[in-house]
Residue, then its C-alpha position, 0 to 999 in steps of 0.5 A: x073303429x070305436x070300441x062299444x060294449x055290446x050287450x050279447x044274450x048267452x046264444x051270442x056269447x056261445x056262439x062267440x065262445x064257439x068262433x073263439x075256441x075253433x079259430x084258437x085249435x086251428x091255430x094250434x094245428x087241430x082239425x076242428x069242426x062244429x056240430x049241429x043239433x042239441x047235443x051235450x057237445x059243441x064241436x069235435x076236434x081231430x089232433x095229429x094222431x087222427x084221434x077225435x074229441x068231444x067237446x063242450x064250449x063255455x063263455x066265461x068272463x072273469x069274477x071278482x078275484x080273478x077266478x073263471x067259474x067252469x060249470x060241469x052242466x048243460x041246459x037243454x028242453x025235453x018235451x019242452x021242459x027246461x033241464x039241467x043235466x051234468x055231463x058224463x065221460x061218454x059225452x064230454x072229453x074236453x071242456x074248454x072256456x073262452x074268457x073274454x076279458x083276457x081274449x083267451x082259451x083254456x081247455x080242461x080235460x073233462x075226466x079232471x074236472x069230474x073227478x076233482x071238482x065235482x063238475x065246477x072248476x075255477x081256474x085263476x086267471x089273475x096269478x094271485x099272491x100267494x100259491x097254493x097246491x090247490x089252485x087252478x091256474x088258467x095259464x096251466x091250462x092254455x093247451x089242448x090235453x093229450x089224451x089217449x084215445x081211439x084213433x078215427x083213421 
């Protein structure tokens, strides 16, 4: 097979995003299902414990110095208006990111990303040289995050 780079529009990335991140907590045992409809979330997860969580999927591919940037935001058209609205605790559990240089997922609790960073995150994909208490390493966010929830049983 050859490999070529395939220029993709950000509904393929999504969608490819969305495949990556279903067949990843599939693996990890999840009950996972997509949701249709525009909705500030793309797919709800069921765990072990029957508890169900809303969650957003991004594709995000690594920037220059190793860093994946997480947006807090989702675009969507009102009376066919373009907008940008944040997303809320009500709406979004989990936010997980599919970054297609290193073929991996991350998930971040969204309640996280809210209260520390504003709705951005950026997770270190390349471990840098020199740590520090403040960054965000993409390998500390490899598994789905247990979280206390209203069980769905």
């Amino acid at each position: 097979m050859i490999n070529q780079k395939v220029d993709m529009n950000s509904n393929s990335k999504g969608a490819l995003a969305e495949a990556k991140v279903i067949a990843d907590l599939a693996e990890k045992g999840f009950r996972v299902a997509p949701v249709l409809g525009d909705m500030p979330f793309d797919i709800v997860v069921i765990d072990k414990k029957y508890n169900l969580y809303k969650v957003q999927v991004k594709h995000a591919k690594t920037r220059v110095g190793g860093g994946l940037r997480v947006k807090g935001s989702y675009r969507t058209s009102v009376n066919g208006k373009q907008l940008t609205k944040k997303y809320s605790l009500n709406e979004v559990d989990v936010i997980a990111v599919y970054n297609p240089d290193k073929d991996k997922c991350y998930y971040i609790p969204y309640n996280e990303a809210e209260k520390n960073y504003e709705g951005k995150l950026v997770l270190r994909v390349n471990t840098p040289k020199v740590l520090n208490s403040r960054m965000n390493l993409a390998r500390d966010y490899r598994n789905f995050p247990s979280m206390e929830k209203v069980s769905v049983k």
